[in-house]
C-alpha positions in Angstrom: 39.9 -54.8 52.3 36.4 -55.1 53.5 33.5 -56.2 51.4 31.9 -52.6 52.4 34.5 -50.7 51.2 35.0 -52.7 48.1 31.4 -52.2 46.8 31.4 -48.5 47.7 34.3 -47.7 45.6 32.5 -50.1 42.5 29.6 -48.1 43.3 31.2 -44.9 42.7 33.0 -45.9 40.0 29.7 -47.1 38.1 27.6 -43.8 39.2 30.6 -42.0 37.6 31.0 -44.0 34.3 26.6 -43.4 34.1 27.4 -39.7 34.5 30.0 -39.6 31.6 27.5 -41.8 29.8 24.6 -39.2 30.1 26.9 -36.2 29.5 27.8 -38.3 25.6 24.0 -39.1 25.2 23.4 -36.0 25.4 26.3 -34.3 23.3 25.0 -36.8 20.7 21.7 -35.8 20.7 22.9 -32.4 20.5 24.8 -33.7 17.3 22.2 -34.8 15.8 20.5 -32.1 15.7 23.3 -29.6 14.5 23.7 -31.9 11.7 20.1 -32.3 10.8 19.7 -28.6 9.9 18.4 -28.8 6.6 17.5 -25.6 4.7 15.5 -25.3 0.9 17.0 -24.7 -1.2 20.2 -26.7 0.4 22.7 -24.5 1.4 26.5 -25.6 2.2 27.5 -25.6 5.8 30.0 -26.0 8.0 30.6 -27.2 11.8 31.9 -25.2 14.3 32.6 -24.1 18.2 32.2 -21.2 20.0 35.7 -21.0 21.8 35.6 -18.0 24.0 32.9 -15.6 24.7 33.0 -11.4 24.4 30.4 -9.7 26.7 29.9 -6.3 27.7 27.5 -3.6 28.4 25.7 -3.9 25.0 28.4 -6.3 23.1 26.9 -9.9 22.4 29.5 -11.9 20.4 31.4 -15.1 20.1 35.0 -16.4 18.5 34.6 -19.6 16.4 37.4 -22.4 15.6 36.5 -21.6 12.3 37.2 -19.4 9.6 38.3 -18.2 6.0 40.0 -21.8 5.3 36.6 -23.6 5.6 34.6 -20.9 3.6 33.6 -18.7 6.0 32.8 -15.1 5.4 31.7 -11.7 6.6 28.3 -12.0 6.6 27.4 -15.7 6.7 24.5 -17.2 9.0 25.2 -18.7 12.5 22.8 -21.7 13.1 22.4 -23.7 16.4 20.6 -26.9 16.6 17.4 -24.7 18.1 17.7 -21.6 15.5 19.2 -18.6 14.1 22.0 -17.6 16.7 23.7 -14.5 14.7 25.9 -13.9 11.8 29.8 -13.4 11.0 31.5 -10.2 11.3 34.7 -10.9 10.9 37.1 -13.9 9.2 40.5 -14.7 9.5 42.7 -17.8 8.4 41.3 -20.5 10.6 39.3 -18.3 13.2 36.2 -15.9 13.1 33.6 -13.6 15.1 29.7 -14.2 15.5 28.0 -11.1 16.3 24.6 -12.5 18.1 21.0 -11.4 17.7 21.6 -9.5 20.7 23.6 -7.2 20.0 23.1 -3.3 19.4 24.9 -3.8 16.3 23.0 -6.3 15.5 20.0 -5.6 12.5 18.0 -8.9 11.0 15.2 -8.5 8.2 12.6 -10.9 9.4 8.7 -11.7 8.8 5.9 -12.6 10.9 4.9 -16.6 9.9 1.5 -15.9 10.2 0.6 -12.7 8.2 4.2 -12.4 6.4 4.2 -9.5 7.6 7.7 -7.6 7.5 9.6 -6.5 10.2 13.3 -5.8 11.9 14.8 -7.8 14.7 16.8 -5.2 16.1 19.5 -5.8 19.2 19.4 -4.0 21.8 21.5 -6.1 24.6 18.6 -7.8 26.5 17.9 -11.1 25.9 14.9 -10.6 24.4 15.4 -8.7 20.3 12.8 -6.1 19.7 10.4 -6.1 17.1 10.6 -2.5 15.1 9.0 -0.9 12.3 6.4 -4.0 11.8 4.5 -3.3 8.6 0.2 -3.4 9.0 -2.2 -3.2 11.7 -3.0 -6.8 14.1 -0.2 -8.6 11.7 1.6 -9.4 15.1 0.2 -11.1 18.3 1.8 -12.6 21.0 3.2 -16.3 20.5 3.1 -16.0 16.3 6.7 -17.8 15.0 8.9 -15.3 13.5 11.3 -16.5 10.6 13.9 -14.6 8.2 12.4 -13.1 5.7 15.5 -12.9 3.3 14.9 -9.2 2.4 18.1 -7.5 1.0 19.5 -10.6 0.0 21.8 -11.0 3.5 20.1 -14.4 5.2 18.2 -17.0 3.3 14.4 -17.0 3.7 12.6 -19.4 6.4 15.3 -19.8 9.3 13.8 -20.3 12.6 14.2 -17.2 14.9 12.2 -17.1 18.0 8.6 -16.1 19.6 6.9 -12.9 20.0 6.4 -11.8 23.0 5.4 -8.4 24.6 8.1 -6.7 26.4 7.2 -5.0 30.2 7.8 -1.7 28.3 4.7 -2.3 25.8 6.8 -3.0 22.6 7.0 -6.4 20.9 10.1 -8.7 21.5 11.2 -12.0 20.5 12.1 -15.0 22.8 15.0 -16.5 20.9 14.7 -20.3 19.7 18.6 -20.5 20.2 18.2 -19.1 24.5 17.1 -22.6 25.2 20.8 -23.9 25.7 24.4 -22.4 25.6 26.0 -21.5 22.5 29.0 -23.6 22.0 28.2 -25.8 18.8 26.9 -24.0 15.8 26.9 -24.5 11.8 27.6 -21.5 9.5 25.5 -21.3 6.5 28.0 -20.5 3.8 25.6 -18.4 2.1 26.6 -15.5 -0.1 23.6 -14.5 -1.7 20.3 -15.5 -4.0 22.4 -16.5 -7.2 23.9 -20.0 -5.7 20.7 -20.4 -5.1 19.0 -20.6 -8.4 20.0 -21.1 -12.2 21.3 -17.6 -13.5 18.9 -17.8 -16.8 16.0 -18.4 -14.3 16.9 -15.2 -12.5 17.5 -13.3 -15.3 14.0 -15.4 -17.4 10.8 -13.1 -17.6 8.5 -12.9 -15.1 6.0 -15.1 -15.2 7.2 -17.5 -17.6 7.1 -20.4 -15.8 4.0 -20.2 -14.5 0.5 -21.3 -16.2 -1.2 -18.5 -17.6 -4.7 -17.9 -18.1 -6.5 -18.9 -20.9 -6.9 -17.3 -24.2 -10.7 -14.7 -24.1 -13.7 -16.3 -26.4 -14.4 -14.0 -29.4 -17.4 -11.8 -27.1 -14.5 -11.1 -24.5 -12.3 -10.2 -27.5 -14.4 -8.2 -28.9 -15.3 -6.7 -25.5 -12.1 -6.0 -24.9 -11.1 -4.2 -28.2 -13.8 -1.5 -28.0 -12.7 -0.5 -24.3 -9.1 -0.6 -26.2 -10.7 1.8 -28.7 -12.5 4.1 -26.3 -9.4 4.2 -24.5 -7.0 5.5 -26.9 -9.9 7.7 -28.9 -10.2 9.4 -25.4 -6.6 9.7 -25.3 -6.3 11.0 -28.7 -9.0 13.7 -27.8 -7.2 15.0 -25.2 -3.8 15.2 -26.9 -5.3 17.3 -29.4 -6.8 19.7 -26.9 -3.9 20.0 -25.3 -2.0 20.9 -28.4 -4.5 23.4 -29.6 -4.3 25.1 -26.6 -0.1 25.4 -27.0 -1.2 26.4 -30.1 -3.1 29.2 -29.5 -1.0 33.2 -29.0 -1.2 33.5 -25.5 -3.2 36.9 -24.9 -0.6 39.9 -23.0 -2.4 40.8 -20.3 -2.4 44.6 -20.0 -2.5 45.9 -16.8 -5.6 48.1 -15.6 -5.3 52.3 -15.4 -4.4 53.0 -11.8 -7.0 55.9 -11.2 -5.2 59.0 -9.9 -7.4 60.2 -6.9 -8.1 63.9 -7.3 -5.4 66.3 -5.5 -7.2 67.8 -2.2 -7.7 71.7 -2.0 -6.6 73.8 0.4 -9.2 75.2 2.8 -9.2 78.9 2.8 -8.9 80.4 5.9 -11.7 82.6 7.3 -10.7 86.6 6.7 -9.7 88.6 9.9 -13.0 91.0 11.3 -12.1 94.5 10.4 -12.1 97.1 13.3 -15.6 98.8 13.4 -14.9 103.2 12.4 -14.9 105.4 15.2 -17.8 107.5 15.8 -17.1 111.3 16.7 -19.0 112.3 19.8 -22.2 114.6 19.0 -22.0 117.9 21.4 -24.5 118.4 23.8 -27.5 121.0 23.4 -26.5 123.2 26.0 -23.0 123.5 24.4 -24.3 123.9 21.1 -27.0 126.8 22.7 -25.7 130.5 22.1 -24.7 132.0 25.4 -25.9 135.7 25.4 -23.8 138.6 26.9 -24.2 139.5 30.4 -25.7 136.5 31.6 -28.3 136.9 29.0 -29.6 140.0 29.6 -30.4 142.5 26.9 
């Protein structure tokens, strides 16, 4: 064998042993990070693996290598090393399915870092959540941090979700934290809700009580404050009694006004018929009415 061919093959040999080392370096870097997750209050997690992946038109999910035997349940928070990546819908013995932010199924209670302003991170199948129903005016801008808000009770408060960003069709999305690399390694939060995270008598404690309180009003404040306490509650009195006189009082029957009869109309009497005028008997001429002597008048 030639000493060219025998420091070729150690030379591919090495350049393949560096390639397996920077594939571990990075894994472990990866690692790292998974396992440095640390939420507040602490919350109990476990490791896990995305082990195939379900895609269609609209469904985003994943099947993890783990399940009901390491506390997992329906609902719990799926973390990668960048962010939130989705949540559990479904648990069985040693297996379970991660619904991601993505999909149309998918509905996530979330607040603006900035303003605190509440919003919903709602799937619709792109890459990109959208933003909806985002409470007050210029409480969202482009490039503000979006976190979870913990409304409802469902996700614990403050886990990394992504970037706003405005979508080509005008309304506000978010550039996911967990896009950077490929979801294969995740934790799951086993978080059921608020009461593992705090004392039961300091949920169910007043309000207030732990915190400091004012102090107590000088005697001038005091005495300040007792007359507008008097005021008050003679002006109250006033109007309790004015109200009950008036339930007090016989309520008047109102009696309904006369309808005036409007008078009956009378009929028109028709015009009499023109009688016929008498008839007027001719008057005889004066040569008829002349005696007519005998013989032609001669005596």
């Amino acid at each position: 064998m030639s000493e060219n061919r025998r420091l070729r093959r150690e030379l591919a040999e090495m350049n393949a042993w560096r390639d397996d080392a920077l594939a571990l370096k990075n894994l472990n870097a990866r690692y790292e990070q998974l396992l440095g997750l640390q939420t507040e209050p602490p919350i109990a997690m476990t490791a896990g693996r995305a082990i195939t992946d379900a895609r269609g038109p609209f469904a985003r999910s994943r099947l993890l290598n783990v399940g009901a035997g390491k506390g997992v349940r329906v609902g719990n928070p799926v973390l990668s090393e960048h962010g939130l990546v989705g949540r559990i819908s479904g648990v069985s013995g040693a297996h379970s399915r991660m619904v991601l932010l993505t999909d149309v199924a998918s509905r996530i209670p979330v607040m603006v870092e900035r303003t605190d302003a509440r919003a919903m991170l709602t799937g619709d199948g792109s890459r990109s959540p959208r933003l909806d129903y985002v409470r007050g005016q210029g409480s969202v801008q482009e490039g503000d941090r979006i976190l979870t808000s913990g409304d409802g009770g469902g996700f614990p408060r403050g886990l990394p979700v992504g970037v706003v960003a405005k979508g080509v069709d005008g309304s506000w999305r978010v550039k996911l934290y967990s896009d950077r690399t490929a979801i294969d390694y995740v934790r799951v939060l086993l978080f059921q809700d608020f009461s593992q995270l705090a004392d039961q008598n300091a949920l169910n404690a007043a309000p207030l009580a732990s915190l400091n309180t004012a102090p107590p009003p000088n005697a001038a404040q005091a005495a300040a404050i007792q007359d507008v306490a008097t005021r008050r509650a003679a002006a109250a009195q006033a109007a309790a009694e004015r109200v009950r006189a008036a339930n007090a009082a016989p309520t008047p029957t109102p009696v309904a006004p006369a309808i005036a009869t409007p008078p009956r109309a009378q009929p028109t009497p028709r015009p009499a018929a023109p009688r016929p005028a008498a008839a007027t008997p001719p008057q005889p001429s004066a040569q008829a009415s002349a005696p007519t002597a005998p013989d032609g008048g001669r005596e």
